[in-house]
C-alpha positions as CSV (number, residue, x, y, z in Angstrom):
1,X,5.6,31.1,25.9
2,X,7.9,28.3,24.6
3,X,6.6,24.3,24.3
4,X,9.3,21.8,25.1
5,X,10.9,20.1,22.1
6,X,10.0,16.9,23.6
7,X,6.3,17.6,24.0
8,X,5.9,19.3,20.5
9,X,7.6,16.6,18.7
10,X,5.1,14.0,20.9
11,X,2.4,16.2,19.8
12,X,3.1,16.0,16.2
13,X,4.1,12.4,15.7
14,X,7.5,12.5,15.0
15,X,9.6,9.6,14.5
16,X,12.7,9.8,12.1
17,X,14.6,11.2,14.8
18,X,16.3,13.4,12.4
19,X,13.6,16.5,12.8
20,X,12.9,18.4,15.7
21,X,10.5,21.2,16.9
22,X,10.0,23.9,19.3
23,X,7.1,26.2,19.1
24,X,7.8,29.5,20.3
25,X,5.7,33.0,20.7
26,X,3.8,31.2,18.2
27,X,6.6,30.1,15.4
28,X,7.4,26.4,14.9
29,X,10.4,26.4,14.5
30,X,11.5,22.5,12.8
31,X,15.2,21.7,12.6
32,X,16.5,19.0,10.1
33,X,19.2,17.3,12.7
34,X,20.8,15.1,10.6
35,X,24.3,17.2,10.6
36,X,26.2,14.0,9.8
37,X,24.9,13.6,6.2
38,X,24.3,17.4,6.2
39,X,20.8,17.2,6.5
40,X,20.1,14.9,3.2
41,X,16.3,14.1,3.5
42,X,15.0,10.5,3.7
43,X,11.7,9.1,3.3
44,X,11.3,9.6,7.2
45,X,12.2,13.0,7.4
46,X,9.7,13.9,4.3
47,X,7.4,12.4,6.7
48,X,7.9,13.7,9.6
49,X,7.7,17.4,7.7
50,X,4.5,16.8,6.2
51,X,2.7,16.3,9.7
52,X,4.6,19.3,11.0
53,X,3.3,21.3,8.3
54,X,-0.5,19.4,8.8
55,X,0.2,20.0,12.7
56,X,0.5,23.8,12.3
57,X,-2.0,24.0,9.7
58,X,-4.5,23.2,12.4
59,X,-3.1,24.0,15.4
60,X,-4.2,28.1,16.1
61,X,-1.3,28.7,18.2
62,X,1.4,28.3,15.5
63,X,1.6,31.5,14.0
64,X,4.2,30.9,11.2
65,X,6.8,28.2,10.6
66,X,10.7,28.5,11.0
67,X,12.5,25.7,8.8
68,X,16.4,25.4,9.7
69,X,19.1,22.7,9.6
70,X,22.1,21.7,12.1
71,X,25.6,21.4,11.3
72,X,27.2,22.9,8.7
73,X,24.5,22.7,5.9
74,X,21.0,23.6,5.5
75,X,19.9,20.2,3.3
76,X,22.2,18.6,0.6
77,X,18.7,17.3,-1.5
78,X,17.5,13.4,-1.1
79,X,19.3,11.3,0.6
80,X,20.8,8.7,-2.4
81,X,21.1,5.5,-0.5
82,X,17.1,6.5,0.2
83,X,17.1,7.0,-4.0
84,X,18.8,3.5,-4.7
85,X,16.8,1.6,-2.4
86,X,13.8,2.6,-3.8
87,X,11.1,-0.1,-4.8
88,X,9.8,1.0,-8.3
89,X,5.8,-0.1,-7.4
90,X,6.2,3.0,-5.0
91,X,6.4,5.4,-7.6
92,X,3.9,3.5,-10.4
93,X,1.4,5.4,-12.1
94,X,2.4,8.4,-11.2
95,X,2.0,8.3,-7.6
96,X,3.5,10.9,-5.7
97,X,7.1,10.7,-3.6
98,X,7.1,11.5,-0.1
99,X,9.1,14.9,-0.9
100,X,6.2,15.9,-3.0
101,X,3.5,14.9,-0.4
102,X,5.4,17.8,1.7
103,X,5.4,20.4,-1.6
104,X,1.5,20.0,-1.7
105,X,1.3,20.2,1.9
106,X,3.0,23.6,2.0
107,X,1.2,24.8,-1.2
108,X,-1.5,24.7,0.8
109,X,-1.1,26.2,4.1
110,X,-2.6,29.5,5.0
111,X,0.3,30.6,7.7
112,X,3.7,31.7,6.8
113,X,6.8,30.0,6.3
114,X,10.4,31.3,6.8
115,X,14.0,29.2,5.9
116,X,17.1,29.8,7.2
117,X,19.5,28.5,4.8
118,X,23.4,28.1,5.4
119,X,26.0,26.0,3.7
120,X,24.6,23.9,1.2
121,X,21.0,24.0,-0.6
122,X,20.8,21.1,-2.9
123,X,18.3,19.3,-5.0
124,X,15.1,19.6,-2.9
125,X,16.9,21.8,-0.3
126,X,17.3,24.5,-2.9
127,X,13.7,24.0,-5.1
128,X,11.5,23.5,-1.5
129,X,12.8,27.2,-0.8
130,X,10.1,28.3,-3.6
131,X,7.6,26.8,-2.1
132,X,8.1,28.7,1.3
133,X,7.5,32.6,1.7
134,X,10.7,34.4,2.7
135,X,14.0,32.8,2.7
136,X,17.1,34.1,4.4
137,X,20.7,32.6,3.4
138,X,23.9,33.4,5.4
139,X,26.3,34.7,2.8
140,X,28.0,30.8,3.4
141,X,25.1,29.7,1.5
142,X,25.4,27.6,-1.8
143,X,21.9,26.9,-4.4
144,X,22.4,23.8,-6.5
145,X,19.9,21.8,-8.2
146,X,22.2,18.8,-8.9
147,X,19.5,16.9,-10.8
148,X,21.1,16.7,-14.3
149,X,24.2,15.6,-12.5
150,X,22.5,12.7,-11.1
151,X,20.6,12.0,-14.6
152,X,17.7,13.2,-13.2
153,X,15.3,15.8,-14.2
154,X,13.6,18.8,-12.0
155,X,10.9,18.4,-9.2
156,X,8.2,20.3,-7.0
157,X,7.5,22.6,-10.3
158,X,10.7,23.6,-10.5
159,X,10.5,23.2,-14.4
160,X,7.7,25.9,-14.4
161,X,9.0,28.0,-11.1
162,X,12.5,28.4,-11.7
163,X,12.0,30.2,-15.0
164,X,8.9,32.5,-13.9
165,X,10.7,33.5,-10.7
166,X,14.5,34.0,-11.5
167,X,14.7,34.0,-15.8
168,X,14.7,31.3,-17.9
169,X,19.0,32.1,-17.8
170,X,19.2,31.4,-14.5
171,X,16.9,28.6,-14.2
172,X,18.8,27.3,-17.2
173,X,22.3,27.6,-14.6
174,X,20.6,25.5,-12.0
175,X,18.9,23.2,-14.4
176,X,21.1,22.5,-17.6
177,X,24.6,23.5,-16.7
178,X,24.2,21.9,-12.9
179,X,26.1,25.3,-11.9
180,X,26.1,26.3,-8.2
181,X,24.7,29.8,-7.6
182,X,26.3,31.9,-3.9
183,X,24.3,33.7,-1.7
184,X,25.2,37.1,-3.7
185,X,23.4,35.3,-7.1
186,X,20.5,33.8,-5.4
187,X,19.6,37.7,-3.9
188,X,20.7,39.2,-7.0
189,X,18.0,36.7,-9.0
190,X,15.5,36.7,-6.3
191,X,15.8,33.4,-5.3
192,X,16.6,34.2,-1.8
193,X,14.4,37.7,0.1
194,X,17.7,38.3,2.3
195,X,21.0,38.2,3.3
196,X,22.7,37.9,6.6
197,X,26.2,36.9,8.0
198,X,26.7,32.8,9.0
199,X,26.9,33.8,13.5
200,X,23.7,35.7,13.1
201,X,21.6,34.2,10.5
202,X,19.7,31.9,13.3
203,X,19.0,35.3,15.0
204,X,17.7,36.6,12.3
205,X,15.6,34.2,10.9
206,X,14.1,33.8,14.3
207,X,13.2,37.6,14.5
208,X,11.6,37.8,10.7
209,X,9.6,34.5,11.8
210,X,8.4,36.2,14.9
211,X,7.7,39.3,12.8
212,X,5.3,37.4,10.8
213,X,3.9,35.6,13.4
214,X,2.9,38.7,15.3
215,X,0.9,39.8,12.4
216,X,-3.1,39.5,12.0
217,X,-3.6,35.7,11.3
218,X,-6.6,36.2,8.9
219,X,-5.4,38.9,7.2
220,X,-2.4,36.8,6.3
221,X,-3.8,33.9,5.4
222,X,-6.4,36.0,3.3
223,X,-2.5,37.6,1.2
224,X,-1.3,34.2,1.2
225,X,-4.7,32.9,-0.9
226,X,-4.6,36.1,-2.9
227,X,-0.5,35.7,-3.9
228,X,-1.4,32.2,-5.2
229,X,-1.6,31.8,-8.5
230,X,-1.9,29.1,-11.3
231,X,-1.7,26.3,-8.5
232,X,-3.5,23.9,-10.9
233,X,-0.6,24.6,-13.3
234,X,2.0,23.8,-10.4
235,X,0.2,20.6,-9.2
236,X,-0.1,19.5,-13.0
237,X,3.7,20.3,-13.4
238,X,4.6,18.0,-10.8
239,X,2.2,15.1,-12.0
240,X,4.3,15.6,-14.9
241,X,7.2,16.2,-13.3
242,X,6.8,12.9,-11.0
243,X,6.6,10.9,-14.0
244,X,9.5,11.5,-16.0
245,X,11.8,11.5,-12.3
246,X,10.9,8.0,-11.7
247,X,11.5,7.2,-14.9
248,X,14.6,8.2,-14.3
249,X,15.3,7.2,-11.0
250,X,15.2,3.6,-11.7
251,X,17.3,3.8,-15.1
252,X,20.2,2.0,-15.2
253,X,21.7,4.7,-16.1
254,X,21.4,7.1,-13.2
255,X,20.9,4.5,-10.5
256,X,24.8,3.8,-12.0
257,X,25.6,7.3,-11.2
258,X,23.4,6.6,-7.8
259,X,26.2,3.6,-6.7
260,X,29.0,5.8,-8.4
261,X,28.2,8.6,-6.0
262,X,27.9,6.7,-2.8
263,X,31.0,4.4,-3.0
264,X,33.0,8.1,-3.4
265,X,31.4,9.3,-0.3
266,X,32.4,6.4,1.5
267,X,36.2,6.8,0.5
């Protein structure tokens, strides 16, 4: 049984216009559609996500979630005009961004969570990926952090998770040297759960979805309680985290790199 986009996105309150969402044999499947700017995130979009992810965390007929993107990426990070045009009070005192409202809200959901990631993963689009359960990357598929390129420094725990999960070497690529890691690295590192080719990757991450989904619903939120670990360490992390970004986000510095970066995109 399939719920039309139309109704599901009525039914979760979605406004940027720039997500979309079908639920199908229980996966919601949500689409970034914003293939023009390959699928950078603004404050909307964060939004919209975060009552998708509140929508199926209370809703017993979503199963497990299916994240994807249009066009020829998966997500290129935060969108920078959204970065540049950001009023400093929103960020004061350590309050959280909308981007980390949606990390919490997937920390804590009990029902799995599958990304199909092609093209490019950046910023967010590549650290989100370790808050989800399985991720499946067509061999197109490029991981870069990008944050020390824009004078920034890491988010949503990636300080802490990126060393734990793939070796402080690795993390130290993404983090430090700003290098971009393929699809090969990421599975090699465990960054990524598989690998499939670019035509069948939608295919694919639709079946593992519906593989999960088909699964007993207790017993997997009970695994998905029992594989969380240290979230009081995570959540501090991005407190900390959160802090030092904004700091950093309204530098003269980096909001020079900010400008620097959109006037070449517009040439």
């Amino acid at each position: 049984m399939a719920t039309p986009p139309q109704e599901m996105e009525q039914q979760i309150g979605l406004e940027s216009r720039h997500v979309t969402a079908q639920l199908q044999d229980g996966v919601l499947h949500l689409t970034l559609d914003r293939a023009d700017k390959l699928n950078a995130l603004t404050k909307a979009m964060y939004e919209d996500l975060t009552r998708a992810v509140e929508h199926a965390a209370g809703n017993t007929a979503v199963r497990a979630l299916l994240f994807s993107g249009k066009g020829r990426a998966w997500c290129a990070g935060n969108d920078i005009g959204d970065f540049l045009n950001a009023d400093p009070s929103s960020r004061e005192g350590g309050k959280l961004s909308p981007a980390m409202i949606l990390v919490h809200a997937l920390m804590a959901l009990d029902k799995p969570t599958v990304v199909a990631v092609h093209g490019n993963a950046t910023g967010i689009g590549t650290t989100l990926l370790m808050h989800c359960d399985l991720v499946i990357a067509a061999d197109n598929a490029r991981f870069k952090t990008a944050f020390i390129d824009l004078g920034l420094v890491p988010e949503a725990s990636s300080s802490l998770l990126l060393p734990m999960l793939i070796g402080r070497q690795n993390a130290a690529r993404l983090l430090m040297a700003g290098d971009t890691l393929s699809t090969e690295d990421a599975e090699r590192c465990g960054l990524i759960a598989y690998r499939t080719q670019p035509d069948a990757l939608e295919a694919d991450a639709m079946a593992l979805a519906q593989k999960l989904a088909s699964k007993s619903p207790t017993a997997m939120a009970m695994t998905k309680q029992l594989m969380r670990h240290g979230h009081d360490a995570l959540k501090a992390q991005i407190e900390k985290e959160s802090v030092m970004f904004a700091d950093r986000m309204f530098s003269e510095e980096t909001r020079a790199i900010f400008a620097g970066f959109l006037k070449g995109s517009e040439q």
